[in-house]
C-alpha positions as CSV (number, residue, x, y, z in Angstrom):
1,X,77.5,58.8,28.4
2,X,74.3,57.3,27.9
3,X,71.7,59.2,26.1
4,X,67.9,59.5,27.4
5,X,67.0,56.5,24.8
6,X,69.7,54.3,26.0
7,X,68.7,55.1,29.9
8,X,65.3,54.2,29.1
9,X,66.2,51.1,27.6
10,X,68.3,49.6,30.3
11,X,66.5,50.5,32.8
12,X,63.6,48.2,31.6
13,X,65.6,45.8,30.9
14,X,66.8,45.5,34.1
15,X,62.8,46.4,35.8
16,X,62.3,43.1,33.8
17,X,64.8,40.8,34.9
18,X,64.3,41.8,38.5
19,X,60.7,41.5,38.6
20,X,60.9,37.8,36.9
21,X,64.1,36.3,38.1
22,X,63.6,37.7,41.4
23,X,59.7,37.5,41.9
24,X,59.8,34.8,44.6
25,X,62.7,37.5,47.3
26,X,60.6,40.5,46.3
27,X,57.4,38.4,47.5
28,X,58.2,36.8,50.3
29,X,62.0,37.5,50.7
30,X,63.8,39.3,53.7
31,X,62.7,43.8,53.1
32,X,60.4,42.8,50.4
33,X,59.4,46.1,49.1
34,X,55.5,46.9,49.2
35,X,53.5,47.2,46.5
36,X,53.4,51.4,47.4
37,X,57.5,51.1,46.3
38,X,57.3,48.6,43.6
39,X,54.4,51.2,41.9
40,X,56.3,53.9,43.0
41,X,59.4,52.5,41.3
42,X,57.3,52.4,38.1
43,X,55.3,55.8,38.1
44,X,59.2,57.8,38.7
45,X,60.3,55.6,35.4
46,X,61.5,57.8,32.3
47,X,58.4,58.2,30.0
48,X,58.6,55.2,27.8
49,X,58.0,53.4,30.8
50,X,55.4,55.3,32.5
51,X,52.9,53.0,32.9
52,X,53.8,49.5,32.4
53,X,52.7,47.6,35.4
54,X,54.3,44.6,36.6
55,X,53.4,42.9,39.6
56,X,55.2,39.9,41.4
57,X,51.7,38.6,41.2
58,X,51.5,38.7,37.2
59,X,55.0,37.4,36.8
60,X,53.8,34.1,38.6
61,X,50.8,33.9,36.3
62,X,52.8,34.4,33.4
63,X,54.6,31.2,34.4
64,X,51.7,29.8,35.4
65,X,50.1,29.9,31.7
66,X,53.2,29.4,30.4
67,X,53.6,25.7,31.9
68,X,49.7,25.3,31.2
69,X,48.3,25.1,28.1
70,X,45.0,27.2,27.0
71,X,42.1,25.1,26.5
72,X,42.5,25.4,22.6
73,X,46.0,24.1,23.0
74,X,45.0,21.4,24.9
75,X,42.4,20.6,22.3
76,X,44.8,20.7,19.3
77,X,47.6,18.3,21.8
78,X,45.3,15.4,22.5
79,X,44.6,12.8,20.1
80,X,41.6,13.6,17.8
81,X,38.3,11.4,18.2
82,X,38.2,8.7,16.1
83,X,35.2,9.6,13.6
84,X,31.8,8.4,14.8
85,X,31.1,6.0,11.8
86,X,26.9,5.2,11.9
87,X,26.1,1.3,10.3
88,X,24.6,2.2,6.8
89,X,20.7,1.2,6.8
90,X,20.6,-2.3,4.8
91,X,19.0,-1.9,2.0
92,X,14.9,-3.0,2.0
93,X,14.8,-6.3,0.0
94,X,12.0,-4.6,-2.2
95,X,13.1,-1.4,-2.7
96,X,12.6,0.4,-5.8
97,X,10.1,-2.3,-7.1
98,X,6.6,-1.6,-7.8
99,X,3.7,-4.4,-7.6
100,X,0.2,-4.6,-8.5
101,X,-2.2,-5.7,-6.4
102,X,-5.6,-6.9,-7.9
103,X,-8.1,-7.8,-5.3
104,X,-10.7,-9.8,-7.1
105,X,-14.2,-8.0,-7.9
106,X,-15.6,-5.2,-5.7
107,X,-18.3,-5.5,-2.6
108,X,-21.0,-3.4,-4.7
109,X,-21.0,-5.7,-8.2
110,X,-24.1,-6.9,-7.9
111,X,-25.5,-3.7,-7.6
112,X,-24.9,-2.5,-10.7
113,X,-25.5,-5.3,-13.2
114,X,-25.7,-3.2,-16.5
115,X,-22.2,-2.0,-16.0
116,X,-20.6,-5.3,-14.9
117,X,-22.3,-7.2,-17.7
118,X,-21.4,-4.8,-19.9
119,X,-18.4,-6.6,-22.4
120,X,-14.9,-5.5,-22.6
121,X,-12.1,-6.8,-24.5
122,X,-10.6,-9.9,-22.7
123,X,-7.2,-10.2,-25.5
124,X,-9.0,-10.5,-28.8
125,X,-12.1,-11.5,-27.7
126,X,-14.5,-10.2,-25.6
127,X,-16.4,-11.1,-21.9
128,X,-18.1,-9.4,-19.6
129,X,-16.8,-6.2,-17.4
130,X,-16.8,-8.5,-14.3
131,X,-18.7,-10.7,-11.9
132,X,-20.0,-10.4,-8.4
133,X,-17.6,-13.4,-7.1
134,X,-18.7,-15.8,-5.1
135,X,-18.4,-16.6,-1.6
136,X,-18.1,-18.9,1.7
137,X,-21.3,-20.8,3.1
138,X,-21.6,-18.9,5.9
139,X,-21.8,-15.7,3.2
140,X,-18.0,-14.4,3.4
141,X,-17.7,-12.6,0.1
142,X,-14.7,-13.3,-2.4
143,X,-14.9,-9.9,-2.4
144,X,-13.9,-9.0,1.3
145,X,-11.5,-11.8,0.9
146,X,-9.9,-10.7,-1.6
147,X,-9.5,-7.0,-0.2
148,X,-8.4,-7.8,3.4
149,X,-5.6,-10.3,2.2
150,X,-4.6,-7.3,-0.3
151,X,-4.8,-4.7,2.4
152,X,-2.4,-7.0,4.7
153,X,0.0,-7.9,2.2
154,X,0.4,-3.9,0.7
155,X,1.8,-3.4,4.3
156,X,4.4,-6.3,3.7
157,X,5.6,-5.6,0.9
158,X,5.7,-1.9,1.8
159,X,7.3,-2.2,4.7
160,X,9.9,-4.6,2.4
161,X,10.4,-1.5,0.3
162,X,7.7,-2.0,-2.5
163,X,5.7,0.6,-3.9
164,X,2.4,-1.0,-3.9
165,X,-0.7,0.0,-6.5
166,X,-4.1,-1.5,-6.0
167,X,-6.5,-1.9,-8.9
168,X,-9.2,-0.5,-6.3
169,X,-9.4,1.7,-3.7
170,X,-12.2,0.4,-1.3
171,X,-14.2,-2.9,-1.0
172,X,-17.5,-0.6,-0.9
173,X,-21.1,-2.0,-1.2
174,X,-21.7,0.9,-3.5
175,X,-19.6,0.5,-5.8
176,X,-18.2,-1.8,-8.8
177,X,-15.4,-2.6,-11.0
178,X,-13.0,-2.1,-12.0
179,X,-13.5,-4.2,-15.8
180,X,-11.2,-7.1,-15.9
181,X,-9.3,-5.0,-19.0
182,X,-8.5,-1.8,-16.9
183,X,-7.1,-4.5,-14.0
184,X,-4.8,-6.2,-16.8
185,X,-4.0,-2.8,-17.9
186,X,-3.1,-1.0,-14.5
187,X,0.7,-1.0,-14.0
188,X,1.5,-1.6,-18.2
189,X,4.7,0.1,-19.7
190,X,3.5,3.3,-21.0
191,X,0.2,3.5,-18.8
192,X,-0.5,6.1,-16.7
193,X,1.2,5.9,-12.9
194,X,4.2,3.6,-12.3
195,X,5.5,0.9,-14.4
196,X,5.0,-2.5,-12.3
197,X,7.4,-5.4,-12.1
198,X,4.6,-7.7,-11.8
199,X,0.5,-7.8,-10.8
200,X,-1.1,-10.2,-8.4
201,X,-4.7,-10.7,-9.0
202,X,-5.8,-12.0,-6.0
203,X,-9.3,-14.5,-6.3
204,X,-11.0,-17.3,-4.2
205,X,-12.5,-20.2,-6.0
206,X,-16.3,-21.2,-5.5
207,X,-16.0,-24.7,-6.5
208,X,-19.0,-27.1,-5.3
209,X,-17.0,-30.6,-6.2
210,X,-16.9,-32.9,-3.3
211,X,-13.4,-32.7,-1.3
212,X,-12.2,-30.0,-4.1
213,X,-9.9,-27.2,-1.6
214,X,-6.4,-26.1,-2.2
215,X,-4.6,-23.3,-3.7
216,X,-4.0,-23.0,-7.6
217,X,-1.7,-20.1,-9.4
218,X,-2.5,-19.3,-12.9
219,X,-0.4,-18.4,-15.4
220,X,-0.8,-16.9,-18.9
221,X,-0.4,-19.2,-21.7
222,X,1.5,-17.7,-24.8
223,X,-1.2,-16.2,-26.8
224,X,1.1,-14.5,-29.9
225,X,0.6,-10.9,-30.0
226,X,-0.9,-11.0,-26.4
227,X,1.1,-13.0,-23.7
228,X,4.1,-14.3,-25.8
229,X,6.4,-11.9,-24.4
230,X,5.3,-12.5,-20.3
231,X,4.4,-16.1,-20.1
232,X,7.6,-17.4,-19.4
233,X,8.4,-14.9,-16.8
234,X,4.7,-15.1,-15.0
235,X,5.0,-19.0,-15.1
236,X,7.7,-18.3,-12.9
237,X,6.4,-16.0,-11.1
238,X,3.2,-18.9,-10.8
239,X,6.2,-21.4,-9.5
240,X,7.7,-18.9,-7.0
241,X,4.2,-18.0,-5.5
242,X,3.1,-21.8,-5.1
243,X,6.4,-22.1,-3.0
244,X,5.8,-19.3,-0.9
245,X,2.3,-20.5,-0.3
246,X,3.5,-24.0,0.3
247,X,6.3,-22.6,2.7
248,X,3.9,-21.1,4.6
249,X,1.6,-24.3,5.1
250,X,-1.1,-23.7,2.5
251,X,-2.0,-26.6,1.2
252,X,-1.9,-27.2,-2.9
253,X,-5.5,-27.6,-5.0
254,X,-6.6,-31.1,-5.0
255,X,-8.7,-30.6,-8.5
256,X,-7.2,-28.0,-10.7
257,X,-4.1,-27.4,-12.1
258,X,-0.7,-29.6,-11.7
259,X,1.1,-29.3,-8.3
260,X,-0.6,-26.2,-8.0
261,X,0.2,-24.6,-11.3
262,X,-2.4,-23.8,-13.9
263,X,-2.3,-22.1,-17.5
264,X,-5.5,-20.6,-18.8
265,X,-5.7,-18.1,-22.5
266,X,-9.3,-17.1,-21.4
267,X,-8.8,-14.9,-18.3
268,X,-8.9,-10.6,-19.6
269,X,-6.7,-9.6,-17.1
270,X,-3.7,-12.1,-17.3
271,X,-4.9,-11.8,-21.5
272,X,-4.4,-7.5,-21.0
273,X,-1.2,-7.3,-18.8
274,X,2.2,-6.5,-20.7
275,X,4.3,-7.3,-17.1
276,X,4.8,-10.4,-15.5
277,X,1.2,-11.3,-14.0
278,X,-0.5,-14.1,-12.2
279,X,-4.1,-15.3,-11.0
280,X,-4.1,-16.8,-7.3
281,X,-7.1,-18.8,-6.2
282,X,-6.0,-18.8,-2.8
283,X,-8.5,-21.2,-1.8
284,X,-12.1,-23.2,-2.4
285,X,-14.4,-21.0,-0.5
286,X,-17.1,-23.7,-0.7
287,X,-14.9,-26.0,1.4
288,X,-15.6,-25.8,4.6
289,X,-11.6,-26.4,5.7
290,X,-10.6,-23.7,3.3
291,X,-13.3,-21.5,4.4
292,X,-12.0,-21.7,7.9
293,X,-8.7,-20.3,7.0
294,X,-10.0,-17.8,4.8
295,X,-12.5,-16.0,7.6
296,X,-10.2,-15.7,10.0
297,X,-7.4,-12.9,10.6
298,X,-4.1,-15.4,10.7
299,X,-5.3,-16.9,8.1
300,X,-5.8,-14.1,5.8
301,X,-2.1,-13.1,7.5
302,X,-0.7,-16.0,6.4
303,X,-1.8,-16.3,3.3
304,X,-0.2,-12.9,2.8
305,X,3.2,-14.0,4.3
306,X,3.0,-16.7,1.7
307,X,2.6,-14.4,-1.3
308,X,5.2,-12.1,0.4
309,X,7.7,-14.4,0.0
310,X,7.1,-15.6,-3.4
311,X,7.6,-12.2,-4.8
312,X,10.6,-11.3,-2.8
313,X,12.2,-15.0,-4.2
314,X,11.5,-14.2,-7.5
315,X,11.9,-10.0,-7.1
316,X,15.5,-11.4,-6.1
């Protein structure tokens, strides 16, 4: 004899096996009970079934979810992605270097001729603060020059990567300096702001010689004490520059210096630097050829472009 337990047991088990192995006779199959008997089949079950609900219609799902996997399961069953792998950004040629740019003399000089006559150590001797520059026939000033080739050439080597520090903020009619020892001094181990891997000081001659146009760099000679331990390095510098310049179509000074090159001891700024630093004359403002180049927009650009590339050659 079968106790209540075991009734109720059996009984759902065979509910069960009906319902799924049979689902497709009691759906569509010949007397297929309706739903009223099915339930009512249910409801009259022994408590521990009372109810449990199973349809022909839920048995069909069941296989139907069975044979199709959920969406997570489908997710976890197809391949992953291979990662997404972004180029890296090549490094800027320039980046993490810092240069000094030294546009020659300031708009406002001659306005103030007590404080740029006033004298200032030059590297053990002493010259004046600064001049007013000179300028092209047609009254371009070295000044402006000097400033607008600066201005273009910070946004090369910036967009290179290069921090860039000017010795001046403005070409400004009312204002001068600064003294040629505060431009050597600007970008010096130790100074105040960063420490510089070189300084441009960027000039235009105003020679009056006959036929005299052409660029010159200068370079530091050895002074002990002074420039012994960045003359070598800023001659190369020099040599690097004049190829950039000459790269770029610039033609070389026809009446100072050798292929382009020049050493001086006298000049405050190159005397004052403690970092590899150079003197440009871009140019003979009084010739009319050079002139041309240096009033006009692509000229000042390409004199830039020039310079650009001598300090990214020797930078690298």
């Amino acid at each position: 004899m079968f106790g209540r337990v075991e009734g109720v047991v059996l009984a759902a088990m065979l509910l069960v096996a009906a319902v799924v192995g049979g689902a497709m006779w009691w759906v569509s199959g010949p007397g297929a009970p309706t739903p009223e008997v099915a339930e009512s089949a249910l409801t009259d079950a022994p408590d521990g079934l009372a109810g449990l609900s199973v349809s022909a219609d839920s048995a069909s799902g069941d296989r139907a979810r069975a044979r199709t996997p959920s969406p997570e399961r489908r997710a976890a069953l197809e391949p992953a992605p291979s990662p997404t792998v972004s180029p890296s950004e090549p490094a800027l040629p320039l980046a993490g270097r810092v240069v000094v740019l030294d546009p020659g003399h300031q708009l406002g000089n001659s306005r103030f001729p007590a404080e740029v006559n006033a004298t200032v150590d030059a590297g053990g001797f002493t010259k004046a603060c600064n001049t007013t520059g000179t300028a092209t026939a047609g009254g371009y000033p070295e000044a402006t020059f000097t400033w607008e080739v600066a201005v273009e050439l910070r946004a090369l080597l910036e967009s290179a990567g290069a921090q860039v520090v000017m010795t001046r903020s403005s070409n400004s009619a009312d204002r001068w300096g600064p003294c040629i020892d505060e431009r050597g001094r600007i970008g010096n181990p130790g100074g105040p702001g960063p420490a510089a891997d070189l300084e441009l000081s960027l000039h235009g001659d105003g020679n009056l010689a006959a036929g005299a146009h052409g660029f010159h760099v200068i370079a530091p000679e050895s002074r002990a004490g002074w420039t012994d331990d960045i003359a070598a390095p800023s001659l190369a510098l020099a040599q690097s520059l004049r190829d950039g310049l000459v790269g770029v179509g610039v033609a070389v000074s026809t009446y100072l210096g050798v292929d382009g090159i020049d050493v001086r001891g006298d000049l405050g700024t190159l005397n004052l630097a403690d970092k590899p630093t150079v003197m440009v004359e871009l140019g003979n403002m009084r010739d009319p050829g050079d002139a041309a180049l240096m009033t006009s927009a692509s000229g000042r650009r390409t004199y830039a472009e020039g310079l650009l590339a001598g300090v990214t050659a020797w930078l690298g």
